[in-house]
Short mmCIF file of the C-alpha atoms (twelve columns), coordinates in Angstrom:
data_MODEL
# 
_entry.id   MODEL 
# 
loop_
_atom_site.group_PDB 
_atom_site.id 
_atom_site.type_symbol 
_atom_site.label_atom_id 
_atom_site.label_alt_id 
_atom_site.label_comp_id 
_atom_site.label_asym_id 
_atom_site.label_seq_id 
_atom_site.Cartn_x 
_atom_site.Cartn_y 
_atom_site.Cartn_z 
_atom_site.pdbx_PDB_model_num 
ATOM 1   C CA . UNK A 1   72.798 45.440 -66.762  1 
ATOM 2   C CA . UNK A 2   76.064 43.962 -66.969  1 
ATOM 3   C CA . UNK A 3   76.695 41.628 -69.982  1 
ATOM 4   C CA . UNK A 4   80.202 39.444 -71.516  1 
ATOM 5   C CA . UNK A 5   80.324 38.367 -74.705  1 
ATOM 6   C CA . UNK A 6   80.894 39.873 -78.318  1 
ATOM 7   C CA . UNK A 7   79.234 42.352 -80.523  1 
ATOM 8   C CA . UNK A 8   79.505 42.979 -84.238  1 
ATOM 9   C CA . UNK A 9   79.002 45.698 -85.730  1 
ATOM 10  C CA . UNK A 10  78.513 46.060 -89.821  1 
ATOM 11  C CA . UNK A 11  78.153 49.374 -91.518  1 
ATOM 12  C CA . UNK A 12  76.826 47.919 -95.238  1 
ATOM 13  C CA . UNK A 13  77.970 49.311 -98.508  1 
ATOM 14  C CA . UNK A 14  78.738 48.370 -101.941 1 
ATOM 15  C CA . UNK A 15  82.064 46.742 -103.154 1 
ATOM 16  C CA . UNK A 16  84.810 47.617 -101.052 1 
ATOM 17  C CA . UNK A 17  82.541 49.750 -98.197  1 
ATOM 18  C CA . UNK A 18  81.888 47.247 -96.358  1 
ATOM 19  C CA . UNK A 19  83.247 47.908 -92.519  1 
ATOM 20  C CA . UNK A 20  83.203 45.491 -89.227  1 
ATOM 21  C CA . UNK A 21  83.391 45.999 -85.735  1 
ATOM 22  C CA . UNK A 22  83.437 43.686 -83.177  1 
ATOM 23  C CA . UNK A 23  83.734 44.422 -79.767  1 
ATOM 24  C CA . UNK A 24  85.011 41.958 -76.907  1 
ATOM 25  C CA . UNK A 25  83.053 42.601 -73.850  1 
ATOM 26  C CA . UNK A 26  83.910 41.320 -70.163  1 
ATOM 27  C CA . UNK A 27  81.432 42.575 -66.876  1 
ATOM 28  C CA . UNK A 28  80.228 45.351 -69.068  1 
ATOM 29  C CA . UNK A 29  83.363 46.752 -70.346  1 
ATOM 30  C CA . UNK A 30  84.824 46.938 -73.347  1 
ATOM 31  C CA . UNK A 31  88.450 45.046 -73.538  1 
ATOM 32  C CA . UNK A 32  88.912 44.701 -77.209  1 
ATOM 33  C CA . UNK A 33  87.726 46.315 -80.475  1 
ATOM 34  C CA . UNK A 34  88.824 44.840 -83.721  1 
ATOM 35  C CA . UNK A 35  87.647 47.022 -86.854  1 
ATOM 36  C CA . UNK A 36  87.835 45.814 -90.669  1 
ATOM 37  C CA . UNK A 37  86.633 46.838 -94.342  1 
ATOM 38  C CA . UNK A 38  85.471 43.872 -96.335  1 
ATOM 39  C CA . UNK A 39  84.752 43.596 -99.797  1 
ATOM 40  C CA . UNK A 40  81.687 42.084 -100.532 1 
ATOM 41  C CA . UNK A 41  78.561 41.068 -97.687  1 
ATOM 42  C CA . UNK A 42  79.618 37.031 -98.520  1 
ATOM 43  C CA . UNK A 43  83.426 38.168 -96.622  1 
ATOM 44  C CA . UNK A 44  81.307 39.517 -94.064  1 
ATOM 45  C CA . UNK A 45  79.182 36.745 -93.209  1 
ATOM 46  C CA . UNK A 46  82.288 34.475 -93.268  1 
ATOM 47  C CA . UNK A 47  84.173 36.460 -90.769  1 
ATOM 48  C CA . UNK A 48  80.423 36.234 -88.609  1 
ATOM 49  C CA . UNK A 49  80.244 32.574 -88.734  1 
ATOM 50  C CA . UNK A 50  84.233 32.257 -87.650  1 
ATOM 51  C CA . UNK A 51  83.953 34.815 -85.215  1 
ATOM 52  C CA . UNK A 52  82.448 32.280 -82.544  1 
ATOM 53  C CA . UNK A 53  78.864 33.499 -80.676  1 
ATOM 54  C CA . UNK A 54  78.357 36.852 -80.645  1 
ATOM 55  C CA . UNK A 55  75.723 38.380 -78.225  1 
ATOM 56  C CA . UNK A 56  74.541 41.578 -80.187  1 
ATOM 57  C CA . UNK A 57  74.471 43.437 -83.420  1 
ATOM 58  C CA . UNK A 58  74.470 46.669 -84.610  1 
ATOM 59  C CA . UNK A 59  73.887 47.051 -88.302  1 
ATOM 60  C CA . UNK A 60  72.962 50.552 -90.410  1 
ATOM 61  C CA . UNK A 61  70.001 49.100 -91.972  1 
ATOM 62  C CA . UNK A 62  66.502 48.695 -92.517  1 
ATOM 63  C CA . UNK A 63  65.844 46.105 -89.706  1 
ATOM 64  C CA . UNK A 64  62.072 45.996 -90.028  1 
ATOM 65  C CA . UNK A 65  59.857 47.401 -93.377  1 
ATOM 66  C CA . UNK A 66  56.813 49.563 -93.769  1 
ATOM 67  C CA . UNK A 67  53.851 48.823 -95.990  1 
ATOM 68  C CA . UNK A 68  52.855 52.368 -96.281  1 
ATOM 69  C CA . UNK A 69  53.267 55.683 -98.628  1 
ATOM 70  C CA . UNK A 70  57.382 55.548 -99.501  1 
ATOM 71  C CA . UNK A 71  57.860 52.752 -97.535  1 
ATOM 72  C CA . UNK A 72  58.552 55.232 -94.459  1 
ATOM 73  C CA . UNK A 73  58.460 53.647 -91.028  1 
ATOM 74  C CA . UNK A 74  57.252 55.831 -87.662  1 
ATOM 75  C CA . UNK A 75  60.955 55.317 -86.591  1 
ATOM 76  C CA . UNK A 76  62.023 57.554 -89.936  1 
ATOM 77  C CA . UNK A 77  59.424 59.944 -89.542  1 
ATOM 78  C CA . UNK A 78  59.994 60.638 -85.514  1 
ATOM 79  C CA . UNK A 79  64.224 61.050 -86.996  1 
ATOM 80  C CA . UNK A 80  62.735 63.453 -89.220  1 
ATOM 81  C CA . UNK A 81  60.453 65.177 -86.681  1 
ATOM 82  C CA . UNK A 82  63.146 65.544 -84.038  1 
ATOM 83  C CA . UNK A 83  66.211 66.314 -85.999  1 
ATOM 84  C CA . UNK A 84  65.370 68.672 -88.215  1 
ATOM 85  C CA . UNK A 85  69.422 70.012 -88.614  1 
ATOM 86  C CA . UNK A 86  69.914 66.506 -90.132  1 
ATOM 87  C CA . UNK A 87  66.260 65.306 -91.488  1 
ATOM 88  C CA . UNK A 88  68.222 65.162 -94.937  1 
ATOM 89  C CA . UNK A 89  69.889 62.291 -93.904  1 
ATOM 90  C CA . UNK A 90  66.414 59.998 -93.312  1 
ATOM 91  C CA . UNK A 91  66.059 59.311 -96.456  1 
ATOM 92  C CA . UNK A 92  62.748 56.974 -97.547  1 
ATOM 93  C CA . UNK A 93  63.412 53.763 -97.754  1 
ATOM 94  C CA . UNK A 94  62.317 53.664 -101.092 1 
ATOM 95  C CA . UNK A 95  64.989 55.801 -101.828 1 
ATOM 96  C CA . UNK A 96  68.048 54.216 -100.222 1 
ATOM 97  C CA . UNK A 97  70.940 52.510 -102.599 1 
ATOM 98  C CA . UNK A 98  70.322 48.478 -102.998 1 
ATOM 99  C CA . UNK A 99  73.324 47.896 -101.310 1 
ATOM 100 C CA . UNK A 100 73.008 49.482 -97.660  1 
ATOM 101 C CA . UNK A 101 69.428 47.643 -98.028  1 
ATOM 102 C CA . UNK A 102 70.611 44.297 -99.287  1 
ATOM 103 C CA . UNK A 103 73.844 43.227 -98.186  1 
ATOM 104 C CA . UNK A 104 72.248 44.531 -94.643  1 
ATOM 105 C CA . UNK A 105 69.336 42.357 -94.977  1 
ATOM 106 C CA . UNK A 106 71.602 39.119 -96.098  1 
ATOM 107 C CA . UNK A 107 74.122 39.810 -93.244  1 
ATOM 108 C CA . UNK A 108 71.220 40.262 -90.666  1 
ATOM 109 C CA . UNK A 109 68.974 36.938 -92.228  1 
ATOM 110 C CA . UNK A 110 72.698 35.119 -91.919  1 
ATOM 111 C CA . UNK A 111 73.292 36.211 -88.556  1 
ATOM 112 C CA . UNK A 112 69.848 35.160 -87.481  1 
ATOM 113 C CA . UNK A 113 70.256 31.319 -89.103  1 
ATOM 114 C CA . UNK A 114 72.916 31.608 -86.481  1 
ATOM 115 C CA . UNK A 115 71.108 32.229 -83.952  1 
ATOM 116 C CA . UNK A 116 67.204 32.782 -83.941  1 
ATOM 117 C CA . UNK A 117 67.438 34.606 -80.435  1 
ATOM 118 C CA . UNK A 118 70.404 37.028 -81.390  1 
ATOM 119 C CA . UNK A 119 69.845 40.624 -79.916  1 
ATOM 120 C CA . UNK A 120 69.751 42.812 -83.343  1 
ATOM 121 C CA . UNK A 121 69.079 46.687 -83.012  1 
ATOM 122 C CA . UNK A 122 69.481 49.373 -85.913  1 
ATOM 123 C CA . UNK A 123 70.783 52.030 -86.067  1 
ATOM 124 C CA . UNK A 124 71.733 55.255 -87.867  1 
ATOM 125 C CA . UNK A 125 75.052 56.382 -87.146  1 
ATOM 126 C CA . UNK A 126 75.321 60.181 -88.733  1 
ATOM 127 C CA . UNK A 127 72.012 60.813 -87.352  1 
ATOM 128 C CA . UNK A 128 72.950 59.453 -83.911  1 
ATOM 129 C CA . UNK A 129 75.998 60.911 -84.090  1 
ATOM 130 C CA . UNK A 130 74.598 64.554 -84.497  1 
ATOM 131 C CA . UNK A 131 72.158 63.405 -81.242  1 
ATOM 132 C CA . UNK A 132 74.991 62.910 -79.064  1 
ATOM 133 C CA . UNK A 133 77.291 65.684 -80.151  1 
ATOM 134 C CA . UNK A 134 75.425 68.362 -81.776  1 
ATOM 135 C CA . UNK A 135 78.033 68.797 -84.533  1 
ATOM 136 C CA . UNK A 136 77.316 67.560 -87.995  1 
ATOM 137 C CA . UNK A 137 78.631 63.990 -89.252  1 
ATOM 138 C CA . UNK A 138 81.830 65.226 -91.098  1 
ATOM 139 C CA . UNK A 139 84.408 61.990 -90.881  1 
ATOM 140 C CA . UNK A 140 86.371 63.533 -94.051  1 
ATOM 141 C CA . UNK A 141 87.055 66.654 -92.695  1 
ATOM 142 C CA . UNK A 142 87.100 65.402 -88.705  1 
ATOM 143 C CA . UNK A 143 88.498 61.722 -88.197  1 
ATOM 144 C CA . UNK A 144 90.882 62.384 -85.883  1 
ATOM 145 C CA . UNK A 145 88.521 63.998 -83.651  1 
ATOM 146 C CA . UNK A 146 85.693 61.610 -84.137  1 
ATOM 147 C CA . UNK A 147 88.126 58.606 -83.864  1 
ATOM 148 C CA . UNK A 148 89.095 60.640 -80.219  1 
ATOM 149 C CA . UNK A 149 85.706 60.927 -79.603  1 
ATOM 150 C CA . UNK A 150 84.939 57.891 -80.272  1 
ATOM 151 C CA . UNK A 151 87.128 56.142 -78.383  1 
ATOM 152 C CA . UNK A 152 86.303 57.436 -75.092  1 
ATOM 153 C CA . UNK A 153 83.037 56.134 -75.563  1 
ATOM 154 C CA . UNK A 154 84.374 52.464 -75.874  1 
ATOM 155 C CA . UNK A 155 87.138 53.279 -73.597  1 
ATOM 156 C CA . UNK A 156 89.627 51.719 -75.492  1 
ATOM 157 C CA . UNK A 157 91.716 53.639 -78.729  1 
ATOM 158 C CA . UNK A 158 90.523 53.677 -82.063  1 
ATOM 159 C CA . UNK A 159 91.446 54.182 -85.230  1 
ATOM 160 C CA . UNK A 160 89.906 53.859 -88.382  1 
ATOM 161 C CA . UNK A 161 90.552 53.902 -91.998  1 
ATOM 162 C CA . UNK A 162 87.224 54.988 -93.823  1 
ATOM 163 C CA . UNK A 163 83.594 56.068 -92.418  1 
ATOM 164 C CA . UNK A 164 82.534 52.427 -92.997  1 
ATOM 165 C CA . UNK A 165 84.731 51.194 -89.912  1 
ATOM 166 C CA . UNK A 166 83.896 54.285 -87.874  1 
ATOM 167 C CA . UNK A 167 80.109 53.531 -88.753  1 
ATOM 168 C CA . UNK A 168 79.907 50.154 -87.720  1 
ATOM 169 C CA . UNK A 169 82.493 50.978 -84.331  1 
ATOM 170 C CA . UNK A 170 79.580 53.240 -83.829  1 
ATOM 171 C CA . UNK A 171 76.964 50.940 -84.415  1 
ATOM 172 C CA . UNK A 172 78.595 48.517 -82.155  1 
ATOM 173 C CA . UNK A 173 78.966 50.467 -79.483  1 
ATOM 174 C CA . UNK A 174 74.574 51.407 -80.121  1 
ATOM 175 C CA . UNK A 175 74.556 47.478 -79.437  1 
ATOM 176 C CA . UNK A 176 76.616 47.357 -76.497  1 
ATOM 177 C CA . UNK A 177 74.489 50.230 -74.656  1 
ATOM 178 C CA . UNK A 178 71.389 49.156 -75.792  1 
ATOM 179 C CA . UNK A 179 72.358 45.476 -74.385  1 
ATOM 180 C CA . UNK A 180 73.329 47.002 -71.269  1 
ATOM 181 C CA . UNK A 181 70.233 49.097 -70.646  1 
ATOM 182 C CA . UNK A 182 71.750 52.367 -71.058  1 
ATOM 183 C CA . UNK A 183 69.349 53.452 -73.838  1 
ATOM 184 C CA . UNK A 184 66.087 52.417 -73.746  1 
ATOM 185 C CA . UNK A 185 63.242 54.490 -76.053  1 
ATOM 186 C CA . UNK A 186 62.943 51.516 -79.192  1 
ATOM 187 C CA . UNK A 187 61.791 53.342 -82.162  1 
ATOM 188 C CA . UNK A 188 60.044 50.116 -83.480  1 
ATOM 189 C CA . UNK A 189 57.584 50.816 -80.725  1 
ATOM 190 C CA . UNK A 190 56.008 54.149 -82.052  1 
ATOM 191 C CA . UNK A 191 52.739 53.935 -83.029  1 
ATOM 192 C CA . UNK A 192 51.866 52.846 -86.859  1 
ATOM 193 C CA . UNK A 193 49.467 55.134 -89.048  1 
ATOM 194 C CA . UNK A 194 46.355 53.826 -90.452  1 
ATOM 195 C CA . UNK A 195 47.147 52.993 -93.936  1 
ATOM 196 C CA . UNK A 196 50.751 50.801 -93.382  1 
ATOM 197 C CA . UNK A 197 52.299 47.964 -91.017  1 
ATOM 198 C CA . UNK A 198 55.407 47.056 -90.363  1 
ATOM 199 C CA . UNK A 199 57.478 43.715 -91.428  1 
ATOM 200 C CA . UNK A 200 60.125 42.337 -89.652  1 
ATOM 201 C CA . UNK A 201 61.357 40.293 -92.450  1 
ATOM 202 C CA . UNK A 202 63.948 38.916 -90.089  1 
ATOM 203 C CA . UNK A 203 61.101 36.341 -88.264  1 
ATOM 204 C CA . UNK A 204 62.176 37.287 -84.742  1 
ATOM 205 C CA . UNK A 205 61.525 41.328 -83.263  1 
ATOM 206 C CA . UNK A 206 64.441 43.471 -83.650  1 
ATOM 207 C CA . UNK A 207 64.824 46.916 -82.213  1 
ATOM 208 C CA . UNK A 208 66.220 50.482 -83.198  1 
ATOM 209 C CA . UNK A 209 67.153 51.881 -79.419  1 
ATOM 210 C CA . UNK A 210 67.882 55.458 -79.213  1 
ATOM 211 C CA . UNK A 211 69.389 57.871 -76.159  1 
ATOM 212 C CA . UNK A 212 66.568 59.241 -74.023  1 
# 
């Protein structure tokens, strides 16, 4: 599927962790990618709301929420299940640090009061990146090699300052070939267990598309 357009990406952190992507799109290819570390979510949603439409998002978050034991979700236990190299980065969501939760959530809820149809997809960018590469998520001891190997994914150069503008690079680029059709197993489809549902607290379905 060929799309145009832009798509953000947004790794969330605490003060000073917070890193943007957004990705200019044209007949399916990537022209432009702009990167940035923000401050606080509110700078975030500003630069969103100036940024013009965007088409897709890719945000390291909790895009839906589980009523069950530790709040895990079927997406976090299949993660678990599959990776086991890496399972000790799926953490519970119970567990996770406010701020990857919140400012995620408040970026996501403002992007959505933009617009109610926008395209929104999780993802998880060390475990993802361990998928795709079989090497371990080491940015501190390997950015010039993941900012190489990133690039030839988008096809255009990169290079970032901190993990929180390679994460959300990443997570843009999860948006761009989920949009496109080139990944298509949604984790939000597994099956629930008994004893839990799952809350999109968003309103509108998001996804969490993974590489077959």
């Amino acid at each position: 599927m060929t799309v145009s357009g832009q798509i953000f990406g947004y790794d969330p952190g605490g003060n000073n962790c917070h890193g943007v992507a957004l990705l200019n799109i044209d007949n399916g290819k990537v022209y432009e990618v702009n990167i940035q570390t923000f401050s606080t979510a509110e700078q975030v949603i500003r630069y969103l709301e100036d940024c013009g439409p965007i088409i897709g998002l890719g945000v390291d978050t909790l895009t839906c929420w589980s009523t069950g034991e530790s709040s895990w979700r079927p997406a976090d236990r299949w993660l678990r299940g599959q990776y086991s190299e890496v399972r000790n980065s799926i953490i519970s969501p119970n567990g996770l640090y406010g701020a990857m939760a919140l400012n995620g959530m408040a970026v996501l809820l403002s992007a959505r009061n933009i617009n109610r149809e926008l395209f929104i997809t999780e993802t998880h960018p060390k475990v993802l990146y361990w998928s795709l590469t079989q090497h371990r998520y080491s940015y501190k001891n390997r950015r010039d090699e993941m900012d190489r190997w990133l690039s030839g994914l988008l096809g255009k150069p990169l290079k970032t300052t901190n993990e929180d503008e390679w994460d959300a690079a990443f997570s843009a680029y999860a948006a761009f070939k989920s949009l496109t059709q080139g990944w298509t197993r949604d984790l939000h489809y597994l099956p629930e267990e008994n004893d839990e549902r799952i809350v999109y607290p968003c309103g509108a379905k998001t996804f969490f598309f993974w590489p077959e």
